[in-house]
N, C-alpha and C positions, 0 to 999 in steps of 0.2 A: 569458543562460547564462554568458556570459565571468565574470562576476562573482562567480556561483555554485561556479564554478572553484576560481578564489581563496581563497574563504571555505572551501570541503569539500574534504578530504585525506583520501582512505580508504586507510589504512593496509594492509590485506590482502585478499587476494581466496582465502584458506586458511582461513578460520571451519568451526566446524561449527554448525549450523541449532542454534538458542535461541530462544528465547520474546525478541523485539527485534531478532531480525535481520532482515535484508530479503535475498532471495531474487532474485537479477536471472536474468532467463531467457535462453540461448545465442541467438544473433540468426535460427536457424533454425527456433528452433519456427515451427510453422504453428498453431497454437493459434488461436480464438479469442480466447478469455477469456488465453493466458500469451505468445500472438507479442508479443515485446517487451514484457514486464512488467516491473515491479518489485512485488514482494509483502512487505508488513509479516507476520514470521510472532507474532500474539498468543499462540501455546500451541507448544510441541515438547515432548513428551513420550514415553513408550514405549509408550501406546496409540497417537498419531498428531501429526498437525500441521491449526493450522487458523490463515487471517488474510486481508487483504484485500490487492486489486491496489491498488495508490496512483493509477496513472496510468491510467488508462482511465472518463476524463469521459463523460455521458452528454450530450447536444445540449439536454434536456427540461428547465423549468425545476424546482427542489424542492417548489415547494407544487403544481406541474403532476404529481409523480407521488405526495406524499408529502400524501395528505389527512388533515383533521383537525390540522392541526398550524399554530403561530402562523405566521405571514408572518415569511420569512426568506430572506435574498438570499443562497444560496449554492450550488455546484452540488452535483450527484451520481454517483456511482463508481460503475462494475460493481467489484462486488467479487467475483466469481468464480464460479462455476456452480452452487455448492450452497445451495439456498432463495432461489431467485432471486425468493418472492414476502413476502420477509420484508428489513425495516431492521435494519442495523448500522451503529457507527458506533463511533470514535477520537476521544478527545479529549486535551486538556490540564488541564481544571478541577479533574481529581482526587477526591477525596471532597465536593466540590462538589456531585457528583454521585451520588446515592445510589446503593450496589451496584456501582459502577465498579473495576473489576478493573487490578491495575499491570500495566501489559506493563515496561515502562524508567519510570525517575525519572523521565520526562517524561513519558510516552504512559500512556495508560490505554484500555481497551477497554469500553464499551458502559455500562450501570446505568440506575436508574430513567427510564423515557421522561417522566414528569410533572417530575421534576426537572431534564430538557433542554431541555421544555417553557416551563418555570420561567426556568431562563437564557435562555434567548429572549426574554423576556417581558421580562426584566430588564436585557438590554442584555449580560449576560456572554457568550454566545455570537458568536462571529465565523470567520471563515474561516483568522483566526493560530489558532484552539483546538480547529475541530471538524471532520473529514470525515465524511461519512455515503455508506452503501454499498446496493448493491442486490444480495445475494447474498451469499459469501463465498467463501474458495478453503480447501478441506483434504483432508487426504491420511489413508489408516488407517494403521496401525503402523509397517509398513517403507517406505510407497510412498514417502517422500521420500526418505527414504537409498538405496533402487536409483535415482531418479531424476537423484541427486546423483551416483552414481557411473557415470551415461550420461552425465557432464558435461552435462545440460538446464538447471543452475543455478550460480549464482554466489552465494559467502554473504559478503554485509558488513553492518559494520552501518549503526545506522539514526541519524539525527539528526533531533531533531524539529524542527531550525528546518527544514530540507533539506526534510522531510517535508511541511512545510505550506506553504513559500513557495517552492520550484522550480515552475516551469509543467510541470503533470504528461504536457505532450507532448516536452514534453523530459527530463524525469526521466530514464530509459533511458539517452538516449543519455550525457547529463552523469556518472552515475554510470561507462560503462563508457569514456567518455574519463578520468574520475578514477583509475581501475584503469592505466590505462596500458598499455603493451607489445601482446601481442598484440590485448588488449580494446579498446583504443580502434582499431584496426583495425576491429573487429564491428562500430563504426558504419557501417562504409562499406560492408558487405553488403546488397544490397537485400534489401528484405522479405520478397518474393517472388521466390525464385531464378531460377521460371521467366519473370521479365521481364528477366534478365540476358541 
């Protein structure tokens, strides 16, 4: 993590939520799916917002919950409570990938499953290029902006190296020791207040 330090300087902890931000959660949600999150937001818009938790691995291996699909050694992410029995997934390959939507110049959101398939197959896929999720996280129209203004979130933005090679049990706390001042403070809040 020291290292990770070093390399990522997040400038601001004042954004307002855009399609590439990431979404860090106050250290007290009790949430399931957002206690200590970080969330890639792929869409913010004036219908809603929708994107995936980064940091919340699952124990199960990928081809153990993700059948039909080639052999591929990589894990898999809650990615937040809605269609929890449907795959998404973030990549880097770009129009590599058929139907792949830009979130940032680097990141791209979801496209053709045969043509992931395809990279797999072919050796392009790996763990520097793709996450894949089980679920998603989004909000309807206003519900992030009232949430933003309970201070439940934090908007900075996202970096795809950050994104893919942080160890996403650290992610959280790395981002809000980068933040500084009172935020790297929230690390040292237990998780659970009532075992203070």
């Amino acid at each position: 993590m020291g290292e990770s330090n070093k390399i990522f300087q997040i400038k601001s902890n004042r954004l307002e939520p855009s399609k590439g931000k990431l979404l860090l959660s106050e250290p007290l949600m009790s949430d399931y799916y957002f206690g200590r999150s970080v969330v890639l937001l792929a869409e913010h818009n004036a219908e809603g917002s929708f994107g995936v938790i980064l940091n919340k691995p699952v124990t199960a291996k990928f081809n153990d919950v993700i059948k039909d699909f080639p052999k591929f050694s990589t894990s898999i992410f809650i990615g937040g409570p809605v269609e929890t029995n449907k795959l998404f997934y973030i990549h880097t390959l770009g129009e590599q990938i058929t139907g792949a939507l830009k979130i940032t110049n680097d990141l791209y959101w979801g496209g053709d499953l045969e043509s992931v398939k395809e990279a797999i197959y072919l050796g392009l896929a790996s763990n520097d290029n793709f996450r894949f999720f089980i679920g998603y996280s989004g909000w309807e129209a206003t519900q992030l902006n009232t949430e933003l203004k309970r201070n439940s979130w934090i908007v900075t933005n996202a970096e795809k190296d950050y994104c893919f090679r942080v160890r996403p049990t650290e992610m959280w706390e790395s981002f809000m020791k980068n933040l500084g001042g009172k935020y790297s403070y929230w690390t040292k809040f237990p998780a659970d207040p009532n075992l203070n």
